[in-house]
N, C-alpha and C positions, 0 to 999 in steps of 0.2 A: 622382725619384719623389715619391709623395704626402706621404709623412712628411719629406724634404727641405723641401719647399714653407715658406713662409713659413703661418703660422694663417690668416691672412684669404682666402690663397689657396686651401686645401685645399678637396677635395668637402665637401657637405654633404649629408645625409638630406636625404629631401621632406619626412620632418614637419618641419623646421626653416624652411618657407616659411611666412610670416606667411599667404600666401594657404590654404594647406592649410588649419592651421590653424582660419581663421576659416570654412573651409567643413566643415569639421567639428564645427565649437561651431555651425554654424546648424544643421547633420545632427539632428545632438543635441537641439537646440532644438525643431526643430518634430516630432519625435517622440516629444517629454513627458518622455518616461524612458529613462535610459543602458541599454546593455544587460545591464551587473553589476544593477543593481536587478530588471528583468525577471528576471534569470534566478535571484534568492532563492529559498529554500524556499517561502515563503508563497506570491510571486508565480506561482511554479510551481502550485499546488494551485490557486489562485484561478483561473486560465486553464484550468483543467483538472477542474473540478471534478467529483468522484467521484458525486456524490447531483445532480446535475443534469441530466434528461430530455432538455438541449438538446444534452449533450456527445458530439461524436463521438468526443474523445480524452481519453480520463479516469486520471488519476493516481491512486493510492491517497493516503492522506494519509497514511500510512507513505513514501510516495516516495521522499525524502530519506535517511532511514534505510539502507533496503534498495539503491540507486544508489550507495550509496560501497561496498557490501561485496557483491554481486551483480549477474549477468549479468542483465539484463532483456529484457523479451520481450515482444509482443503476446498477447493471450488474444483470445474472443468478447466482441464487444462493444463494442470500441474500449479494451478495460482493455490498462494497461499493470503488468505483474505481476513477480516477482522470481521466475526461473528457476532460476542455477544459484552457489550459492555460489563466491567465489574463491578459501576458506582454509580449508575443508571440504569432504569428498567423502562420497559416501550411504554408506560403511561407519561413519564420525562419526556420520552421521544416526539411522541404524539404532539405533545402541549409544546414543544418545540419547534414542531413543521408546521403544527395551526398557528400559531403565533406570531411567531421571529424566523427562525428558517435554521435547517441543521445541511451539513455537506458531507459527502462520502465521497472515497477515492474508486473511481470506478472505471480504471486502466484497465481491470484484468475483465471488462465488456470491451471487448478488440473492437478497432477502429479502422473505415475503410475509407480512403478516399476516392474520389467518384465525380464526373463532371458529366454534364447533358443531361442529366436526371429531375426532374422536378421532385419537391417537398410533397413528404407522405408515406405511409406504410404500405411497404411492401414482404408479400407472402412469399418465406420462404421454406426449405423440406422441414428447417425445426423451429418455424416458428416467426410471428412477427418480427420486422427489421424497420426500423426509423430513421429514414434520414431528415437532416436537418442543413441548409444550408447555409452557410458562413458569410461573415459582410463580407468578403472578398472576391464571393460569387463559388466558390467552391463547395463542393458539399460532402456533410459527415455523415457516412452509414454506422449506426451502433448498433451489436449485436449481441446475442450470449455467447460466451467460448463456444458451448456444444452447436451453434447455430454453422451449417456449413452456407459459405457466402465465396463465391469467387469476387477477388478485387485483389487492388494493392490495399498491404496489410500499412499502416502507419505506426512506426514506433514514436509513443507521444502519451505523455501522463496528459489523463483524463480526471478533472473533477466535477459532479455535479452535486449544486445547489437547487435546495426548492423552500419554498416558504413565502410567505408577504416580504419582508427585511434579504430573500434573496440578492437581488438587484443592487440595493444599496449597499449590501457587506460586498459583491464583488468591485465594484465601481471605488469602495475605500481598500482593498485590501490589490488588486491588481492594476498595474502602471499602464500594462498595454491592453489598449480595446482589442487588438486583433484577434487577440487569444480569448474572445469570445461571445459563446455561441447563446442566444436566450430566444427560448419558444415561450408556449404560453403555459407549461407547468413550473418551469425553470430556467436556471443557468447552466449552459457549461463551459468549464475553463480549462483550458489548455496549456500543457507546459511542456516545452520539447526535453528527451531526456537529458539526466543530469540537472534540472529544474526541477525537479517534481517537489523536495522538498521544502523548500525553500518560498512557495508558490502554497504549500500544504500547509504550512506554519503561518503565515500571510495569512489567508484564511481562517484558520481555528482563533488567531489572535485578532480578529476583526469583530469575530462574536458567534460562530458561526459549530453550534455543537454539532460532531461526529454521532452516528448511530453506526449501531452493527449490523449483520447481513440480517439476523434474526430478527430483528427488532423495526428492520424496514418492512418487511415481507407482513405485520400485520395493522400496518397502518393505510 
């Protein structure tokens, strides 16, 4: 048998051929970068980029985040969104948004900006549109991706908050009032790109549970 065998004689894996090998360091070589580097958080978002007109496949920049603790999913638009929690279910959720208050990232509803408009919903071909206006006097159109809207599009991580404890987790967890917006069902909090995580983690460490697309839609 094999383990009788004297050592030099024994089988040997194929990675153990020098020639493998070295055709695998040239693989590597002339394609720039190993695949662990590619597949980094950063590198991920950078490929994928959320606020870029060109991207057919767009990451949230929460991505990371939400991919180690949720089922993920396609949206309109080419958004890739965070579905369905692995370690809570929508009775958690619920007792979560009656309660205390939970937050979602909710960039991949485009954002328009818009002046001369008063506060209120407006009908549009797919569907109600909300605007809300900003202490600065400006004001925010949110919509669904499939919703067609003429305006200028805003590239700008969008997060909303709802709950009792909404208010107060923003107010502890975000420096700047400017970045945000509060009606009478919730909060929204604004992060210009390149912020978005950092702003996202801010929040969930303030107290502030995540739910998934699933799990909103029947509360």
């Amino acid at each position: 048998s094999e383990g009788d065998a004297p050592r030099h004689l024994r089988r040997r894996a194929r990675s153990h051929s020098l020639a493998g090998t070295w055709r695998r360091t040239a693989e590597k070589a002339s394609s720039g970068r190993s695949r662990r580097s590619r597949r980094r958080g950063w590198a991920l978002i950078e490929a994928r980029d959320p606020h870029a007109a060109t991207s057919t496949v767009k990451y949230l920049e929460t991505h990371v985040y939400h991919a180690k603790r949720f089922e993920m999913g396609a949206v309109g638009g080419g958004w890739t969104v965070a579905i369905r929690r692995r370690d809570r279910g929508c009775r958690a959720a619920a007792r979560s948004w009656s309660t205390h208050c939970v937050a979602w990232d909710a960039t991949f509803e485009r954002c328009f900006e818009v002046s001369a408009v008063a506060d209120g919903v407006y009908e549009t071909r797919g569907g109600p549109v909300v605007a809300r206006r900003a202490p600065d006097g400006s004001t925010w159109l949110t919509s669904h991706p499939r919703t067609p809207l003429v305006g200028r599009a805003v590239a700008v991580n969008r997060f909303r908050l709802e709950g009792p404890e909404a208010a107060r987790i923003v107010e502890q967890a975000v420096a700047s009032p400017r970045d945000i917006v509060a009606d009478d069902d919730g909060v929204d909090v604004f992060a210009p790109p390149g912020r978005g995580r950092d702003v996202w983690h801010a929040l969930v460490m303030a107290g502030a549970p995540p739910p998934g697309l699933a799990e909103r839609r029947p509360i």
